[in-house]
N, C-alpha and C positions, 0 to 999 in steps of 0.2 A: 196813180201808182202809190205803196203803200209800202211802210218798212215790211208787211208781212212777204214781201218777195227778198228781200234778204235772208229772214228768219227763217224761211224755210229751204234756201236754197244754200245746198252743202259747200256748193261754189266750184269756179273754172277753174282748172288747172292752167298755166302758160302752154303746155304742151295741146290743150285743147284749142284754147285760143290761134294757133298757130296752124290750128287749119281750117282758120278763116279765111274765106275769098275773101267776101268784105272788108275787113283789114286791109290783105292783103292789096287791096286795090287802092285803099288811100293815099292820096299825094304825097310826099314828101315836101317839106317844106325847112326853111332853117329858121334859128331862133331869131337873127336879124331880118328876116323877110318880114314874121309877124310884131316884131320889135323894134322897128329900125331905129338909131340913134335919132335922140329927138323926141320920140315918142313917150307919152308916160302912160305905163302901164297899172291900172286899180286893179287891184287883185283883191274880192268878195271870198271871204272866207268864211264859211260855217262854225267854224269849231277849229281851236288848235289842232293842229295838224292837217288842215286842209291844204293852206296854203302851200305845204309840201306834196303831198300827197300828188296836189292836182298840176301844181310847176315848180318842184324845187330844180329841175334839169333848169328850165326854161331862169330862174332865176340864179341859180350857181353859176351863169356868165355875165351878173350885171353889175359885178364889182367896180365900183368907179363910176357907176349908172344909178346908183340909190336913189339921186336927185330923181330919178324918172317914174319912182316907183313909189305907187300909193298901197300900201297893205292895210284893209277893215277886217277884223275880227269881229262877225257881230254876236260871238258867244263864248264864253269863258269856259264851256265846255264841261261844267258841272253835271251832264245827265251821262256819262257815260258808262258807267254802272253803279243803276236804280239797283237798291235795298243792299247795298254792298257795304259790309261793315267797316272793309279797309279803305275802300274811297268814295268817301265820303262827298256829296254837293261842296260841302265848308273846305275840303281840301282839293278836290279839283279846281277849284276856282282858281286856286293858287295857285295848285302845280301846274297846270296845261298850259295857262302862258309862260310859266317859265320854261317848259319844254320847247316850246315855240322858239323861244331866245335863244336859248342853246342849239336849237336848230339850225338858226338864220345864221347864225357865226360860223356855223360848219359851213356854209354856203360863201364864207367871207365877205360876208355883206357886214360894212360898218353903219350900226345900227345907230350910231350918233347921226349919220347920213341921211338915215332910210323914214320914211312918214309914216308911222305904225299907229292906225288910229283902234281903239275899244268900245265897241258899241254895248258891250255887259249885256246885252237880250236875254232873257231866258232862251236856255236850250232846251229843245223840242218843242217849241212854240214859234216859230219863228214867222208859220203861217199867219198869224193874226196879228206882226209888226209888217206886215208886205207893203202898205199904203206908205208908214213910217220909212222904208227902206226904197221907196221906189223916190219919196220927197228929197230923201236924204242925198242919193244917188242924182238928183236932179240938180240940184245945185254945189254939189262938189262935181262932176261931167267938165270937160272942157274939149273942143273942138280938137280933134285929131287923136284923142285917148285910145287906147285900148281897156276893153272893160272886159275883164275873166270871172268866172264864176265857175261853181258847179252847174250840173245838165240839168236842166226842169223836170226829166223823167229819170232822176239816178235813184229812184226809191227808196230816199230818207225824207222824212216831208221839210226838214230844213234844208238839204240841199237843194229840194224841186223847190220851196220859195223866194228862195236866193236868186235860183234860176229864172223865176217869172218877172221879178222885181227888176233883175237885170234887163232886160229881155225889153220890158216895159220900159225902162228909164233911158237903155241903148236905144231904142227909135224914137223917142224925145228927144232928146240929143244930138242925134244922128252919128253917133258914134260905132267903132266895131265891135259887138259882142263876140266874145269866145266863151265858149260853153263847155267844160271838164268831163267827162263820163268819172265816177271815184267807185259809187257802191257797186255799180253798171258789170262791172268786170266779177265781181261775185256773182249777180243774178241771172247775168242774161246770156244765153245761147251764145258762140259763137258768130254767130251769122244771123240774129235774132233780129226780125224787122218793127220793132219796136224802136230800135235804135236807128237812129238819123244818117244813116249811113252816105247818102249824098250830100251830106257839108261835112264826113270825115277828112282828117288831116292831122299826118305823124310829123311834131317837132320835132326835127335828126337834133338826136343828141351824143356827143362824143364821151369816150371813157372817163376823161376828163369830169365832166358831169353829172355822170351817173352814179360816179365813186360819190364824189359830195353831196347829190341826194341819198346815197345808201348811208353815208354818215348823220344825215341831217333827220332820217327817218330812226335812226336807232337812240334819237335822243327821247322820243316819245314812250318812255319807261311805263307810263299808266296806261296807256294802250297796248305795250309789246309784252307784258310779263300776265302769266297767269294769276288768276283772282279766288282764292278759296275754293280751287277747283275748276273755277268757270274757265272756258279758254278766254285769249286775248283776245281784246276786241278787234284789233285788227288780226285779220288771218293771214298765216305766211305765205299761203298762194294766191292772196290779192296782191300783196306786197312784192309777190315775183312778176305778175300779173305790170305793175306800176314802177320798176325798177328795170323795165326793158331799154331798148337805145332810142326811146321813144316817149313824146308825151302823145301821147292822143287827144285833137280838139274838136269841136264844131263848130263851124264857122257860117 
């Protein structure tokens, strides 16, 4: 799978989505069932703004749980608009993790707490650090982890490396992989069998947490604002798409 299945596809509305069987058949589960106290959770993240994207819901109730939570950034998120005179490589690098920060505090995570590790990888390359990340991921692994990531088929080739690397270092381990759909909800069919739809599972999440990812997603300014024209790179009906009473996982 290739970013060219984003790029051409104009994307799902929520209203589409919503008449998904598929979906609709996925389990319900709560955030302590996949998180239970105790557990620490590695949250694999692409590029700023993943970690929200793929569980700010899932993470806005682990205030006082920081201790539990391992967040890798393996990209500083510099490729997200190539030949862009206003953002530049040299300034994304800077701003996207800042954005990240500002986001996690809307989540009221005290980040004095929280294990935020920076793997600085080049973005859009991340296929060719997978042996690097699958090592990496093998010796930080501990017995009863929860290990999240983006989906191996979400159609950015950073997010599907992430996802394999994962995937790989989760059965070394023997730890449980969760797997994010992010770009998935842009390209694919409602009911599109491409996607894994028998290990789906909807994190219930309450208004409570939805509010705080909607707040945690609007810190992301170099993603949400228009570009010399260009649209945003994130789309506002993916973002309604990801802003539902729901995370969506693979498990």
């Amino acid at each position: 799978m290739s970013e060219n299945l984003i790029k051409a596809s104009e994307g799902r509305p929520w209203a589409a989505w919503q008449q998904s069987a598929h979906l609709a058949r996925a389990s319900w589960i709560t955030p302590d069932q996949l998180l239970p106290a105790g557990r620490r959770l590695v949250l694999l993240a692409p590029h700023p703004d993943d970690e929200i994207l793929m569980a700010g819901g899932l993470l806005a109730g682990l205030h006082g749980r920081e201790q539990d939570v391992l967040l890798i950034s393996a990209t500083d998120g510099e490729g997200s608009h190539p030949e862009s005179a206003t953002w530049t490589e040299h300034r994304l690098r800077r701003q996207r993790p800042l954005e990240s920060r500002h986001a996690l505090q809307q989540l009221d995570l005290d980040l004095n707490r929280l294990d935020w590790r920076r793997l600085h990888l080049k973005d859009g390359a991340l296929p060719r650090d997978e042996a690097f990340l699958v090592n990496h991921l093998n010796q930080l692994l501990k017995p009863d982890d929860v290990l999240m990531t983006t989906w191996r088929g979400d159609g950015h080739c950073d997010h599907e490396a992430l996802g394999r690397a994962a995937a790989q270092a989760a059965l070394a381990r023997q730890v449980q992989l969760v797997e994010v759909p992010v770009w998935a909800w842009h390209w694919a069919q409602p009911d599109d069998p491409r996607l894994p739809w028998s290990r789906a599972h909807r994190i219930e999440l309450d208004e409570t947490r939805v509010a705080r990812k909607r707040r945690a997603l609007a810190a992301y300014h170099s993603q949400l604002e228009p570009d010399q024209g260009r649209a945003p790179v994130l789309p506002a009906h993916l973002l309604d798409c990801l802003l539902q009473p729901f995370e969506l996982v693979f498990l």
